[in-house]
N, C-alpha and C positions, 0 to 999 in steps of 0.2 A: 408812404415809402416810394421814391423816387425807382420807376421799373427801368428794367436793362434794357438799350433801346438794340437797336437788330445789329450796327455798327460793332456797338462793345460786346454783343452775344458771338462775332463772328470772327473778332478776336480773341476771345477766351476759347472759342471751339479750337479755332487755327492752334492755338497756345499748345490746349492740351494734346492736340492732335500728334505734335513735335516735340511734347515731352515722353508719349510713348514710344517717339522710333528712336528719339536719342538717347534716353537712359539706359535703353536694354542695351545699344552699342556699347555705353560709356562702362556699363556695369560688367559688359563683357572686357573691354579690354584694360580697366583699371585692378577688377575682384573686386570691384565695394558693392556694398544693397545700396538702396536708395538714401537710406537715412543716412550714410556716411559720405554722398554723394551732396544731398541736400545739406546737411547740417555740421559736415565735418566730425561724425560721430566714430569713433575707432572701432573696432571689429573685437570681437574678444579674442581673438590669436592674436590683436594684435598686441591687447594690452597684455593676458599675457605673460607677452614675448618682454614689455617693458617690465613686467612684475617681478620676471624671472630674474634681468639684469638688475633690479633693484633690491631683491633679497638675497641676491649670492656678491654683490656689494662687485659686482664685476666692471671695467670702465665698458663703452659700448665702444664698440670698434667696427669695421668694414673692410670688403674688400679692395684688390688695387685697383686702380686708375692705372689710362696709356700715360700718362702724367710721369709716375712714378718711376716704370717701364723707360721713357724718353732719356729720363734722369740717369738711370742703372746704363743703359747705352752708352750717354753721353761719356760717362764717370770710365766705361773700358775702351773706350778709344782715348780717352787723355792716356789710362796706364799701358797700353797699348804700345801710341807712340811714344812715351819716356821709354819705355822698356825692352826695345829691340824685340816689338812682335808686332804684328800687323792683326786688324781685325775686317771680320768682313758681315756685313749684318743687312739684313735679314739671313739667316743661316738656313735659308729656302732650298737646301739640294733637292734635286727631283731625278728619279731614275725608274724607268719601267712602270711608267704611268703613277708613283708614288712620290710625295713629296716631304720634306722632312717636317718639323714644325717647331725649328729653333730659331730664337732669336737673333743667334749668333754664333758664329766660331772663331774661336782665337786662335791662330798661328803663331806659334814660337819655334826658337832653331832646333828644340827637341820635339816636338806635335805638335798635335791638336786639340782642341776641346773645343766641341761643343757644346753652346750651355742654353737650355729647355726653362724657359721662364715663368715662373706660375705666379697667379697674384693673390693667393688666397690670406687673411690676414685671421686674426685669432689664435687658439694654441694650435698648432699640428703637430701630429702625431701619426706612426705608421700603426696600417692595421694588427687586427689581431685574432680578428676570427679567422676562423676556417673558410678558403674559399671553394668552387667548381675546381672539376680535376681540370689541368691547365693553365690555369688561371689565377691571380695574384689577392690576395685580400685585400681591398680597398684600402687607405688610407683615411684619417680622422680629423675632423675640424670641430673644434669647438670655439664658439663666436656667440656671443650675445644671450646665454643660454642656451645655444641649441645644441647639438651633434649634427653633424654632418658628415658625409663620407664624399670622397671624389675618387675617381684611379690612380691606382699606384704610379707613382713617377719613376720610380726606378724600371718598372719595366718598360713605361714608355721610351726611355732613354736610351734603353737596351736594342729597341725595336729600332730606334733612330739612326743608333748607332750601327746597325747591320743594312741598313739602307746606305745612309753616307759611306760605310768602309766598300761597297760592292761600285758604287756609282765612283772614290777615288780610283777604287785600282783600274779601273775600266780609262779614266782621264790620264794614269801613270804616274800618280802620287802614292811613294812609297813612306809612310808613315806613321807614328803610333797616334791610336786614335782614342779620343774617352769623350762623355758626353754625363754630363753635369747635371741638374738640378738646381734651379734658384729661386728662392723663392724675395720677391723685391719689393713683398709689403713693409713697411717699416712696421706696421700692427701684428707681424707675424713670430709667434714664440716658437721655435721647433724643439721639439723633447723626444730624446731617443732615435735620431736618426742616422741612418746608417749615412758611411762615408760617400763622398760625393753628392752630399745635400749640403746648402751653402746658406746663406743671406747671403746682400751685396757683399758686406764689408767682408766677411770670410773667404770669400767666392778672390776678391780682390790679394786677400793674405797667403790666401795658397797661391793666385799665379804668381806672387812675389817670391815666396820663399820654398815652390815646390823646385828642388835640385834636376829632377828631371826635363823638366821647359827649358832651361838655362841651356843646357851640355847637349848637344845636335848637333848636325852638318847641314839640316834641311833648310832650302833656298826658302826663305819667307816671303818673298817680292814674287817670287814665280806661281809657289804654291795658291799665295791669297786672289791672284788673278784668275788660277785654272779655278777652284772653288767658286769666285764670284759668277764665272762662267757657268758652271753649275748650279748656284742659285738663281741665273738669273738676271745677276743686275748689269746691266748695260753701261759700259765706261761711257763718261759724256766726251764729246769732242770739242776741243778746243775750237771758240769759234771764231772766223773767219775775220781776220780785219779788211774792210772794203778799201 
């Protein structure tokens, strides 16, 4: 039997020496044991999680991508400018050291809407239990066989909405204000939700056909600039021809 000479003994030391500081990194920041690290072995939550979607014969789905989100933007600035509204996005107002957390608001000659963009995909559904005195019952996601819950988006909206109406009237935009929910998975089922929860395409049918956007006096060109101002975004300047 041919012996290990000191060279190959001090390589195999070195080896192991750096598969114990690296695994326990890798296992920290992946969740696998070893054996699914070395062997590509699944975890039994994970499997499972596929057993689940296999016996309730469910498709597998995910959440959204900025992808998505990009698309949904793009899609309300085309209906935007055909439609005699103007939109301003990031919908970032910030007042009293608070900031809002919409995607965007759209200005029409009758309001405003801002719309609060959620990417969760699967069926959603508003909660049902009972929550803390104050406080909203979560909301329900079902995806891939799991449950899940997130925060209610209606109150978030609500909340958003009492930030942006404090920080206009302070700018001197008089206006009706509302603030939306959308959700921009296209994997996303909603059942049972109350008004002002949307998909894209809904989101897009109401600002078309809701009568009140249309009938206003309010300056759209003016309004979308003080708002931008309030979110934030810095007009670029035209630049200089030398």
């Amino acid at each position: 039997m041919e012996e290990i000479g000191s060279n190959q003994f001090l390589f195999v030391a070195v080896l192991v020496f750096l598969m114990m500081i690296i695994i326990p990194i890798v296992q920290k920041r992946t969740g696998r044991d070893l054996s699914q690290i070395l062997f590509g072995i699944k975890s039994r939550k994970s499997r499972d999680k596929e057993e689940a979607v296999k016996v309730t014969g469910e498709p597998r789905v995910r959440n959204g991508t900025k992808n998505e989100l990009t698309i949904f933007v793009a899609s309300l600035l085309r209906f935007t400018s055909k439609n005699g509204m103007r939109l301003v996005a990031p919908g970032t107002v910030s007042h009293s050291g608070k900031t809002a957390r919409l995607t965007a608001l759209v200005v029409a000659p009758g309001g405003i809407v801002g719309v609060y963009c959620l990417g969760f995909g699967g069926t959603i559904a508003p909660g049902d239990g009972k929550a803390p005195a104050g406080k909203t019952a979560p909301w329900r996601q079902h995806i891939n066989g799991e449950d899940k819950t997130f925060d209610n988006p209606v109150k978030a909206c609500e909340e958003q909405k009492e930030l942006i109406k404090t920080a206009m009237e302070q700018a001197g935009i008089v206006a009706p204000l509302r603030v939306v929910t959308v959700f921009t998975n296209a994997q996303a089922t909603l059942q049972s939700t109350p008004a002002f929860v949307y998909s894209p395409k809904s989101f897009l049918k109401y600002l078309k056909e809701e009568p009140t956007l249309k009938s206003g006096s309010l300056d759209i060109n003016e309004t979308a600039q003080t708002l931008a101002r309030l979110a934030g975004i810095k007009k670029e300047e035209p630049k200089k021809k030398h």
